[in-house]
C-alpha positions in Angstrom: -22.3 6.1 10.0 -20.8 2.8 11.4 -21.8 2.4 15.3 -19.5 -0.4 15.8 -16.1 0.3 17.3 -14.9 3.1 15.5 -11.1 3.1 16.0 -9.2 4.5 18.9 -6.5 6.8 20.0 -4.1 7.8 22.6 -2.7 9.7 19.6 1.2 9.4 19.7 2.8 8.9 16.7 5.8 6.7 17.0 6.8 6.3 13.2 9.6 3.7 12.8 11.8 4.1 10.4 13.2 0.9 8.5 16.4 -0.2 10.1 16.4 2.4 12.2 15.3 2.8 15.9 11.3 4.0 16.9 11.7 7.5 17.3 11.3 8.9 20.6 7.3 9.2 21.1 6.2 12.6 21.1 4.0 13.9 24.3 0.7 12.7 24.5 -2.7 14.0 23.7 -0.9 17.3 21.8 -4.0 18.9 19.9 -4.2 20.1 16.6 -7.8 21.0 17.4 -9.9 19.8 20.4 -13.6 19.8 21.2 -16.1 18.1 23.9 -12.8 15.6 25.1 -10.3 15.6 28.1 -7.5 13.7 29.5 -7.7 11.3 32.6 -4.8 10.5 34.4 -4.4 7.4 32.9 -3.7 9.2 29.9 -6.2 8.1 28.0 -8.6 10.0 25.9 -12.2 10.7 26.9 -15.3 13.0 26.6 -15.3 15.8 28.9 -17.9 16.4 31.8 -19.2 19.1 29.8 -19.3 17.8 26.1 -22.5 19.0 23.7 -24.9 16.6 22.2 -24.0 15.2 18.8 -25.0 16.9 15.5 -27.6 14.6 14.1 -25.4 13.4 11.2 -23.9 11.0 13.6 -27.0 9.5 15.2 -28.7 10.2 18.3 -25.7 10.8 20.7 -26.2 13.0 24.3 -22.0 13.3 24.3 -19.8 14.3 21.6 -16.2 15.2 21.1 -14.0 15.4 18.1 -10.0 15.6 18.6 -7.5 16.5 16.2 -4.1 15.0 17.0 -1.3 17.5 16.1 0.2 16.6 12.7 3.7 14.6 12.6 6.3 14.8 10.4 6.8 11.5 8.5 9.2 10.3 5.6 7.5 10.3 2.8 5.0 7.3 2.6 1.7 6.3 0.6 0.9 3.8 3.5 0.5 3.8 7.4 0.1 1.1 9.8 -2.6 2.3 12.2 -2.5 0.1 15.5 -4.9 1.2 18.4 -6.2 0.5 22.1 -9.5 1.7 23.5 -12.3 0.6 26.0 -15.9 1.4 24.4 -19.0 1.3 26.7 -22.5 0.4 25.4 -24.1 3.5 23.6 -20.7 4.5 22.9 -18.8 4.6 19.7 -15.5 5.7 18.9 -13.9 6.2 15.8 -10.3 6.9 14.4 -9.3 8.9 11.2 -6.2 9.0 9.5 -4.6 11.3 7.0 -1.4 12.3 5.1 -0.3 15.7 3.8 1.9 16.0 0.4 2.2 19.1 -1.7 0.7 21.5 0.7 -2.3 19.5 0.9 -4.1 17.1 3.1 -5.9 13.8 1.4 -9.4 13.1 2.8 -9.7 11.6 5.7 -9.7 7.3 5.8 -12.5 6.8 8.1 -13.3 4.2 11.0 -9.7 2.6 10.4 -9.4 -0.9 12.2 -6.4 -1.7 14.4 -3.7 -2.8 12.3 -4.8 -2.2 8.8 -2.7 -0.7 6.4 -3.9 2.4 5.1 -2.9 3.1 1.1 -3.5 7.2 0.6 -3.9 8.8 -3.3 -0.8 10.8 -2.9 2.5 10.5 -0.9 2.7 12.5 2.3 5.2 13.8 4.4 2.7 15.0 7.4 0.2 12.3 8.8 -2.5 13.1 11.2 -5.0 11.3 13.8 -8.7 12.4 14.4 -10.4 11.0 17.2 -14.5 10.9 17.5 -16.0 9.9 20.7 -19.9 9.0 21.5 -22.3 8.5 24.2 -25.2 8.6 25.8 -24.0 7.0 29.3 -20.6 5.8 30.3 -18.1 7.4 27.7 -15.1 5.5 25.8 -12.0 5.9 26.3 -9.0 6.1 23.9 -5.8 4.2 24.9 -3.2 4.3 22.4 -2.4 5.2 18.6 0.3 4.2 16.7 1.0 5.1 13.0 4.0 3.2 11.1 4.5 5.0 7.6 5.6 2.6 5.3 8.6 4.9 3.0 8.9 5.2 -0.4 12.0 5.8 -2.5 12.3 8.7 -4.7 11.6 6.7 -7.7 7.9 6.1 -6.6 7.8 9.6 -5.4 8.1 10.9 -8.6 5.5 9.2 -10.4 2.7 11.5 -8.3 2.1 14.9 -10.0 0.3 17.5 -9.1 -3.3 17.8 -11.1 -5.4 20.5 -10.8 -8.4 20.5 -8.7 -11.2 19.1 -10.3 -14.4 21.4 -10.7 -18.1 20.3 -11.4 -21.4 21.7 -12.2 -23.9 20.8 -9.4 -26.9 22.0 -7.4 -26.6 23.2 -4.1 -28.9 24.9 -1.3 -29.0 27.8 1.2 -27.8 26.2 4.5 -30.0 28.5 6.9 -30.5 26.1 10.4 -28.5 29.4 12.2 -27.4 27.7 16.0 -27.9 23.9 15.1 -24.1 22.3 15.1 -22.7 20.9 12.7 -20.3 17.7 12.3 -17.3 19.8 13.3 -18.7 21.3 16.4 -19.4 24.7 15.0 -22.6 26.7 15.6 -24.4 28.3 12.7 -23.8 31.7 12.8 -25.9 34.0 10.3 -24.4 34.7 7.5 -21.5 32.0 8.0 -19.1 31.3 5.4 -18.7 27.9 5.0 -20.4 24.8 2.8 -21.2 21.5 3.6 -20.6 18.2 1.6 -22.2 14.8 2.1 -18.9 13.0 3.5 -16.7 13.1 6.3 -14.0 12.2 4.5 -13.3 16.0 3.8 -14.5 17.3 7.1 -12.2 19.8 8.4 -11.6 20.7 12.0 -13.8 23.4 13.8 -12.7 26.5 12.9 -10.1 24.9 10.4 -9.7 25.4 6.3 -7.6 22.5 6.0 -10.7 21.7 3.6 -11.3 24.2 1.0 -13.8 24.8 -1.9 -14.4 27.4 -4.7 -17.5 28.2 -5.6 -18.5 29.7 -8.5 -21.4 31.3 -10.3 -22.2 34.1 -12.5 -19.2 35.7 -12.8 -18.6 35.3 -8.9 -16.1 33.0 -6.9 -15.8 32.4 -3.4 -13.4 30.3 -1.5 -14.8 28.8 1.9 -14.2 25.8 4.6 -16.0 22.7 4.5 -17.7 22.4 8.2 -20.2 20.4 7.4 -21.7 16.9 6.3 -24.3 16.4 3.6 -27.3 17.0 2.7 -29.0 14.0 1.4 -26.3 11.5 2.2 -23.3 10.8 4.4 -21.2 8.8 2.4 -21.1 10.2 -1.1 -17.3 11.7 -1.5 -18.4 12.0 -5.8 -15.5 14.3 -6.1 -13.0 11.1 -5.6 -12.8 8.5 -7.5 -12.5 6.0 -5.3 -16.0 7.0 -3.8 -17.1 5.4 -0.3 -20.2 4.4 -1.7 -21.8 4.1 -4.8 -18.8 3.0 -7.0 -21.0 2.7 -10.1 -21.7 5.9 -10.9 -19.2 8.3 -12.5 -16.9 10.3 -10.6 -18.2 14.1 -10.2 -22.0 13.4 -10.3 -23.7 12.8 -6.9 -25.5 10.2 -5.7 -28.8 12.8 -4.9 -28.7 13.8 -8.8 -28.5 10.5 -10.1 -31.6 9.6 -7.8 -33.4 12.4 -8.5 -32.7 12.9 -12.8 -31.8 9.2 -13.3 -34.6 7.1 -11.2 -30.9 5.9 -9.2 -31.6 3.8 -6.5 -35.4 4.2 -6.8 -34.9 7.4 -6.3 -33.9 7.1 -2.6 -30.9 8.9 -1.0 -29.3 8.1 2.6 -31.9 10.1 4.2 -35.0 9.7 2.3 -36.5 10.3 -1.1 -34.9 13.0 -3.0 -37.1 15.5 -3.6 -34.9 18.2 -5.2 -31.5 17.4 -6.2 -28.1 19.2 -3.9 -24.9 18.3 -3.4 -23.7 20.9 -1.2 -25.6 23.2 1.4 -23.8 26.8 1.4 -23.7 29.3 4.3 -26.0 32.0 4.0 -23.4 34.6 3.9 -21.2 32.8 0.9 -24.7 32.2 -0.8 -25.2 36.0 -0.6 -21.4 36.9 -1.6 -22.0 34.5 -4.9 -24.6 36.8 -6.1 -27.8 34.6 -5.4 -30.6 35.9 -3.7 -31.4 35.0 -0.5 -35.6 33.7 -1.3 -33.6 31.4 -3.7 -32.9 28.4 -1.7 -31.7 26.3 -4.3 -29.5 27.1 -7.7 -27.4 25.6 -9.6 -22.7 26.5 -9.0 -19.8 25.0 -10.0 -17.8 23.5 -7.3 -13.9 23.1 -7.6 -12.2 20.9 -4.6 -9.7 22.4 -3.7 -8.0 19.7 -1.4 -7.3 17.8 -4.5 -5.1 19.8 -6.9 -3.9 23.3 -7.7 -5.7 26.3 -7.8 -7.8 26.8 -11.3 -8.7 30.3 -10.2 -12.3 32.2 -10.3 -14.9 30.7 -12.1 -13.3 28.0 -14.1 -14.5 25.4 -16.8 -16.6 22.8 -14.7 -16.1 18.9 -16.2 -18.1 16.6 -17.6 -19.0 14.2 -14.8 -16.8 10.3 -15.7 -14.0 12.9 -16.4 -10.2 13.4 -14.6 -6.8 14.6 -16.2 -3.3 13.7 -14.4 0.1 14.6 -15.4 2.3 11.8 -16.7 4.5 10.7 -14.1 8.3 11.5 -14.7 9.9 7.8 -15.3 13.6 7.4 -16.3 14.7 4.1 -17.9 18.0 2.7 -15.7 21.0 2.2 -18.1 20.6 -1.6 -19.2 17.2 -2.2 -18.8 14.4 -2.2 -21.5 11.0 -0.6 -21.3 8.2 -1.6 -23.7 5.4 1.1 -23.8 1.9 0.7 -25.1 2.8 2.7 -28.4 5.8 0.9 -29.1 6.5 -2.0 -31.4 6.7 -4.5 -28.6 3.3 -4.1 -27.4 0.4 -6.3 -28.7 -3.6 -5.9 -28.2 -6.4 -7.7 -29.5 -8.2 -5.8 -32.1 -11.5 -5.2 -30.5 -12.6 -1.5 -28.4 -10.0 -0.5 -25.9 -10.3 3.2 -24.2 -7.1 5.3 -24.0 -5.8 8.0 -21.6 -3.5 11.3 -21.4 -1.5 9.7 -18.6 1.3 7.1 -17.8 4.9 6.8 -18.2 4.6 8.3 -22.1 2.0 10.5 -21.5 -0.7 7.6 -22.5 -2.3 4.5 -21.3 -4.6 1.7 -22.3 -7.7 0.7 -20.5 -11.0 -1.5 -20.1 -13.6 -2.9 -18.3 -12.7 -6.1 -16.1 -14.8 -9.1 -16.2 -15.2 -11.8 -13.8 -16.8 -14.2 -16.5 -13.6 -15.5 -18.5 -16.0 -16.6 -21.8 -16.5 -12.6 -22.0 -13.1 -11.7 -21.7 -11.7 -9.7 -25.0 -9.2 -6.8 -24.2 -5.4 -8.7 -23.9 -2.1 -7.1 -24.3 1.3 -8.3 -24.9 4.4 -6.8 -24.1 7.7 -8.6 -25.8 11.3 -7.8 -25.7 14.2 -9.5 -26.8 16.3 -10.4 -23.1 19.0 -13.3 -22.5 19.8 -13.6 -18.7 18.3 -12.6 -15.3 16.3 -10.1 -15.5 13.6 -8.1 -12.7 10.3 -7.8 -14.4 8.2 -4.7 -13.5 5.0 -3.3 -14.8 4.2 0.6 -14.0 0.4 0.8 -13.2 -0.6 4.6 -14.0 -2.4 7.1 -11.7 -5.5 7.5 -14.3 -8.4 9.7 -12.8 -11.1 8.1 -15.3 -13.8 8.0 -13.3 -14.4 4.3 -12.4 -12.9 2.3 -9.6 -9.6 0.7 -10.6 -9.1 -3.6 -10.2 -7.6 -5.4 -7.5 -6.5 -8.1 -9.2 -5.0 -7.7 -12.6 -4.0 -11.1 -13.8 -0.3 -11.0 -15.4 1.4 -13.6 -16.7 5.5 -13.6 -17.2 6.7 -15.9 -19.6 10.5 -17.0 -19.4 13.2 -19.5 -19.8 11.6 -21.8 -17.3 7.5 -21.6 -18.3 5.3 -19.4 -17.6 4.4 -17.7 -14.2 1.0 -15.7 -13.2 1.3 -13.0 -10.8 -1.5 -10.6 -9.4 -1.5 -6.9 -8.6 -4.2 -4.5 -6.9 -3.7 -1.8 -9.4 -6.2 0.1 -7.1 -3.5 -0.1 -4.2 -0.2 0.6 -6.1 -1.6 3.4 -8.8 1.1 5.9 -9.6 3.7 3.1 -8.9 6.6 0.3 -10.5 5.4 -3.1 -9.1 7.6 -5.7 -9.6 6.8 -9.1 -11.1 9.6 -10.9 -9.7 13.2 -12.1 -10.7 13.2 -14.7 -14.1 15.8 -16.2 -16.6 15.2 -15.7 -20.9 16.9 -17.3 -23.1 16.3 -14.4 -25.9 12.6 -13.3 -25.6 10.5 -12.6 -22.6 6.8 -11.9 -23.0 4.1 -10.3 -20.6 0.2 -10.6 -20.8 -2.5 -9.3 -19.3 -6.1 -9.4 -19.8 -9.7 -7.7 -18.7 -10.4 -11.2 -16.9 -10.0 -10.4 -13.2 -11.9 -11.3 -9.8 -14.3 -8.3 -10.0 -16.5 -7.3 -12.4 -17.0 -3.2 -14.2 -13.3 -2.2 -12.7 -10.7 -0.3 -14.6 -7.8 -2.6 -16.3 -4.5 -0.7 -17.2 -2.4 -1.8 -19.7 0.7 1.2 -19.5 4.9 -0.2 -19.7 6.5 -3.2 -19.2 10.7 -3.1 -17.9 13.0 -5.7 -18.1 15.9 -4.7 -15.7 19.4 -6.8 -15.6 
């Protein structure tokens, strides 16, 4: 975990809306959730007198507190501006986490944010939440201020994010055991606990919370339990997303341990040492005894479903082929007088060399590749055309494709019009699931868009989906 300044937090969320006054902040330091932390009469955040050591996934720390700022009601936003003030010691560390509920269901957790970055969420969210983490071994930090600004969407965007169902994949796991250490949440083993641990705290939920769940399955048994805990070979390895913290090159759904330990990964070499037998995901002895697995057997092989990241699948459902992630097309509607041009439609054009397709985007399909910094080994173009006379807004949809790879940041388009020719470039990554507009140009009877695999980064997805031409 980073040591450096982790964030901060004196967690009121005043969310402005766009011509519209700040709402009034709500009252300070209200808790969702609050462990090992107090409030001065500054009003500032801080660790109490009597805060526990920290559980060893977060270094060697003699003070530790985690607080969970009550959730806040938000319009419904993809992005927040996260602005903070906070006074950090040596041997201290604090650090702010930020989230957004949509459907019923929290996103992970976007860890260590930095005073005033913009953070960009994989679903809309109408709930957004601070989580506070505070460190010492002498003098302790103290949070100042938060302040999240949601950035709205309209109900256009909206739409385009569907609900999926959770993905669910065949791994290895272990017996937790360690009854009475703590784990990253604050909890203390208790035997026969109910709860699993995953090697990220990007899905950490709150001590005593379930905003976290996972299904696990095996042999005909399922079990549904709270994710308390962090790892157990690494700290950074969210595999079940596909924009992973770490380790961006392997396939979405396999974990970093298994690739070091089956595929020679790495040398072989997790966060926290060799890997000497592959997990994913330590489970409480008393769900490890509910799934039907002996208790000598400290190590098996489950299917884990995520729960936090779509619907429901049920008991013992189909695990997926690591690399592998369905979404539902968005719903799009074509405005009267403008002109879409799809990737199956007559007014699309692609070099004839491999492409990979995908059941998602605005027709239930999309077109992708590889990018490539090197332009000599650039081969995958496409070309949308449409016959337009006039003004015209130019917008390119960029689908929400769970493929298993990282998508680009800067997919090189190229509008040509009336007037020449004009490049413009989008971070499909950030605006997945979403119309992004190319800008305002004048045709004189045919208007053309190109894009290529030829970006700034290198082994990234490329989506080629629709092109719209609006008067």
């Amino acid at each position: 975990m980073c040591n450096r300044v982790l964030g901060a937090a004196l967690l009121f969320l005043a969310l402005v809306l766009p011509h519209s006054p700040a709402r009034a902040q709500t009252p300070s330091w209200q808790a969702a959730a609050a462990s090992g932390t107090t409030v001065l009469s500054s009003g500032s955040l801080t660790l109490a007198p009597d805060a526990a050591p920290a559980a060893p996934v977060y270094g060697s720390y003699a003070r530790f507190g985690l607080f969970d700022r009550q959730p806040e009601s938000i319009p419904a936003a993809r992005q927040l501006r996260v602005s903070w003030q906070a006074s950090v010691p040596a041997a201290a560390a604090v650090r702010i986490d930020v989230r957004v509920q949509g459907r019923g269901r929290w996103s992970d957790w976007t860890l260590d944010v930095a005073d005033g970055a913009l953070v960009t969420f994989d679903r809309v969210g109408t709930l957004a939440q601070v989580r506070v983490v505070l460190l010492a071994n002498a003098a302790a930090p103290e949070v100042h201020s938060v302040q999240l600004t949601p950035q709205p969407l309209g109900a256009a965007a909206i739409s385009a994010f569907e609900d999926t169902v959770a993905p669910t994949y065949h791994i290895r796991a272990t017996r937790m055991g360690l009854v009475g250490d703590r784990t990253a949440n604050g909890h203390i083993i208790q035997p026969n606990d109910w709860f699993v641990s995953l090697p990220s705290f990007r899905s950490l939920s709150s001590k005593g919370g379930s905003e976290y769940m996972a299904r696990l399955s095996y042999n005909g048994r399922s079990v549904v339990v709270p994710v308390w805990e962090v790892g157990p070979w690494n700290i950074h390895d969210d595999y079940w997303n596909v924009e992973r913290e770490r380790f961006a090159d392997l396939p979405v759904g396999w974990p970093e341990d298994h690739a070091a330990y089956y595929d020679g990964y790495n040398g072989g070499w997790a966060e926290k040492g060799r890997v000497r037998f592959p997990t994913a995901a330590d489970v409480g002895d008393g769900a490890w005894l509910a799934l039907g697995i002996p208790f000598n057997e400290e190590q098996e092989a489950i299917d884990i479903t995520f729960l936090w990241q779509g619907s429901d699948p049920g008991p013992n459902p189909t695990p997926i082929e690591p690399g592998q992630r369905t979404a539902a097309p968005p719903v799009v509607e074509v405005p009267a007088g403008a002109i879409q041009v799809d990737t199956p439609d007559a007014g699309f054009w692609r070099t004839d060399v491999p492409w990979y397709t995908f059941g998602c985007g605005t027709g239930g399909s999309a077109l992708w590749t590889f990018s490539t910094s090197d332009a000599g080994s650039a081969t995958n173009t496409g070309a949308w055309q449409a016959e337009v006379s006039g003004d015209y807004d130019v917008s390119v949809f960029v689908p929400r494709c769970m493929n298993g790879k990282a998508d680009t940041r800067s997919a090189h388009y190229v509008v040509e019009h009336a007037d020449g020719s004009t490049p413009i470039t989008v971070n499909q990554a950030e605006h997945a699931g979403e119309w992004v507009s190319l800008g305002r140009y004048h045709f004189d009877g045919a208007g053309k868009v190109i894009l290529s695999d030829h970006t700034d980064d290198t082994w990234k997805s490329v989506w080629f989906d629709a092109v719209r031409w609006s008067p």
